[in-house]
C-alpha positions in Angstrom: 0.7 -6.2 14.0 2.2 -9.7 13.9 5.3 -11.0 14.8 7.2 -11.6 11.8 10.2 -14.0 11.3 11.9 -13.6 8.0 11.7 -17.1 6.4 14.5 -18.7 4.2 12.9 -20.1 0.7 14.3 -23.5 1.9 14.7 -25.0 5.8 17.9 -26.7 7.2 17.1 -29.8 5.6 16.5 -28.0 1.9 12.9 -28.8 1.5 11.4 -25.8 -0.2 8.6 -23.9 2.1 5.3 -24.5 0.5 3.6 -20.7 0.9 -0.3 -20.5 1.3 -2.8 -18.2 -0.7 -5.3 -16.6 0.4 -7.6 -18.6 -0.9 -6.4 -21.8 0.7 -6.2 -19.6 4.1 -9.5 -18.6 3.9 -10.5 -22.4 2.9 -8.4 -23.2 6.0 -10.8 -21.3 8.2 -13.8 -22.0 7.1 -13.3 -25.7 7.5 -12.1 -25.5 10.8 -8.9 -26.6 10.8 -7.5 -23.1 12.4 -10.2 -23.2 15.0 -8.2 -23.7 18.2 -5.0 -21.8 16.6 -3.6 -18.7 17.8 -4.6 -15.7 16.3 -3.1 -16.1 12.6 -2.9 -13.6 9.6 -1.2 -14.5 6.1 1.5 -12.4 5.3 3.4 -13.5 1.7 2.2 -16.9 2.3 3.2 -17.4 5.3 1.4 -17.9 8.7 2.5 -15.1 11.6 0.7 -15.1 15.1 -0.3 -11.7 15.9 1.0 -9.8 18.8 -1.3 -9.2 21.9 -2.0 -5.9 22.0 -1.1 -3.5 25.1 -3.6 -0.9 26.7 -1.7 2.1 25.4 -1.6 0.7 21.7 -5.4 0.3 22.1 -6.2 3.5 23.3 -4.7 4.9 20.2 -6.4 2.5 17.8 -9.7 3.8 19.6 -9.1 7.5 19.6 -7.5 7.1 16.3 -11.0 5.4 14.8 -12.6 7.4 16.1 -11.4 11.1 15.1 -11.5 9.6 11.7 -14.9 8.9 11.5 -15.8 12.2 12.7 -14.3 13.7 9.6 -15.1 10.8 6.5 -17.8 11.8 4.1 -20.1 9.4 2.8 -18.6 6.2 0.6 -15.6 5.3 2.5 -15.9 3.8 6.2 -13.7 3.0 8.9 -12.6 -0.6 10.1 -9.9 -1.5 12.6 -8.3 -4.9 12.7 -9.9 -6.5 10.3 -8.5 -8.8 7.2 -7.8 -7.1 4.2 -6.9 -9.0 0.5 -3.4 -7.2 -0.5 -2.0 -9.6 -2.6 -3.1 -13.5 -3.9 -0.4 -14.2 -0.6 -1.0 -11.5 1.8 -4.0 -11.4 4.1 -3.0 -8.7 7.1 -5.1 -7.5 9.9 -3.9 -3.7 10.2 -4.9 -1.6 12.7 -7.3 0.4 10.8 -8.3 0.9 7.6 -10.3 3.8 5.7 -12.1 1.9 2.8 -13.8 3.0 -0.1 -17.7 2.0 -0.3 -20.6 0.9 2.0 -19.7 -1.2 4.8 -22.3 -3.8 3.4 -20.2 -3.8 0.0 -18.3 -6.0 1.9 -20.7 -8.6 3.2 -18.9 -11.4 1.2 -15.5 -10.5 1.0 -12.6 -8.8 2.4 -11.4 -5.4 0.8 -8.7 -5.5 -1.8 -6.1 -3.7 -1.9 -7.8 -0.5 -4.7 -10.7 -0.4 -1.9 -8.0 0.9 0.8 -7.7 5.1 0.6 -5.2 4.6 4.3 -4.2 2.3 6.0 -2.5 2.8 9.8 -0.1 0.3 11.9 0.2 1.6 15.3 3.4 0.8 16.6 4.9 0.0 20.4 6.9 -3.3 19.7 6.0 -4.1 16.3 7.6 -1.1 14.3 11.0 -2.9 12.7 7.8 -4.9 11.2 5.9 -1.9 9.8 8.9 0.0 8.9 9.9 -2.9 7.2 8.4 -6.1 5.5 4.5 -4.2 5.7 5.7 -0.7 4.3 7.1 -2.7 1.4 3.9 -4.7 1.1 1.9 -1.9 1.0 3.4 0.2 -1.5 3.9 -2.8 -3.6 -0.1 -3.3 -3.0 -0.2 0.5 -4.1 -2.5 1.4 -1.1 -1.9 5.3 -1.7 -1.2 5.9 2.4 0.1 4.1 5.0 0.2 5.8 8.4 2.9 4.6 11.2 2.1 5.9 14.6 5.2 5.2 16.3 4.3 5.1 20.2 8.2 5.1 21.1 9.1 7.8 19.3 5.5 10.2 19.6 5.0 11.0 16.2 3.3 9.9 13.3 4.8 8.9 9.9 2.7 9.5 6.7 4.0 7.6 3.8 2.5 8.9 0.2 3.3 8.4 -3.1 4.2 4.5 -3.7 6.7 2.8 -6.3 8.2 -0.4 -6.8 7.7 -4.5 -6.8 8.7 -7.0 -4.2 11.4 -6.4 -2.3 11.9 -2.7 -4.1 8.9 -1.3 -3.3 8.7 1.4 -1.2 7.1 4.4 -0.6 8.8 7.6 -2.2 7.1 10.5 -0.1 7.3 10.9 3.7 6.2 13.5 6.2 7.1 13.0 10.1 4.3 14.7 12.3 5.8 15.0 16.0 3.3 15.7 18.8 2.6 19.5 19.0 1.5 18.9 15.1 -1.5 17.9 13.5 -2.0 15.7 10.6 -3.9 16.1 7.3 -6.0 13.4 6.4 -6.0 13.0 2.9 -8.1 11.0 0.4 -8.0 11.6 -3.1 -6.2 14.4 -3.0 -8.5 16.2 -1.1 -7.9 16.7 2.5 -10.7 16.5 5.0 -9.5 17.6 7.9 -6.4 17.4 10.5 -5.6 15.2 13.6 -4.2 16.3 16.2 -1.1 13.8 17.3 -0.9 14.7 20.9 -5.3 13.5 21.1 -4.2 10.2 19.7 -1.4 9.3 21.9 -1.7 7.5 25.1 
């Protein structure tokens, strides 16, 4: 997850922030002109470097991955850390990502936000910004789950059920799953199995 700093819509001096899309991100890589950047993802136009990741966040990326793979049926796959299109603005790199299709579906092009069935932050330091300014971007992307595995805490947060634009959106359901518990995995409205929280944690 990337560090975010909440930008005014005008600096000190009062010129207005120019905000990227996407496209012009993208554009951006493939010429070359990010090539000896940091590690960058596009969140509502703006640049944010992404955080290095500790071993205990990765160990739970990994197990995570992988106990969801076990249980996916054919047409959706699993990715983790990889770009996904939100929003014209927003290009994030969340943890993982259940998405709808063929992996080769998306030979050309990063999965939109209607191709997402879950998505999943895992959170050490980065929770005030998955709590926050991503929660709100996901639910106003309608993705229909997002998935906060808070490491500090040692639970995990399902959030269902999204509403809103902008700065209103939000997700209106929410189940805590501490670690004796297991959660249900849930695509569709049909559940495919349970994950134990205390396997996943490091």
């Amino acid at each position: 997850m990337a560090t975010e700093v909440q930008a005014p819509p005008r600096t000190e001096t009062g010129w207005k922030l120019y905000r990227l899309s996407v496209r012009q991100f993208e554009k951006m890589i493939a010429t070359g002109i990010l090539d000896k950047s940091p590690r960058l993802e596009l969140v509502g136009g703006v640049l944010l470097e992404r955080m290095t990741k500790n071993q205990p966040h990765n160990f739970t990326v990994g197990q995570l991955a992988d106990a969801l793979r076990a249980i996916l049926p054919a047409g959706w796959f699993v990715d983790e850390e990889k770009p996904s299109e939100i929003d014209r603005r927003s290009r994030p790199e969340p943890d993982i990502t259940i998405i709808r299709g063929k992996r080769a579906d998306f030979r050309q092009r990063s999965p939109l936000a209607k191709d997402h069935g879950l998505v999943i932050e895992v959170a050490d330091t980065s929770y005030a910004q998955d709590k926050g300014t991503m929660w709100r971007r996901y639910a106003a992307a309608r993705i229909p789950c997002y998935w906060i595995v808070n490491l500090a805490a040692k639970q995990i947060e399902v959030y269902t059920d999204p509403a809103g634009k902008g700065r209103l959106a939000g997700y209106r359901g929410n189940q805590n799953y501490g670690v004796d518990m297991q959660v249900p995995v849930v695509l569709e409205d049909r559940e495919l199995g349970r994950i134990s929280v205390r396997d996943v944690l490091p």
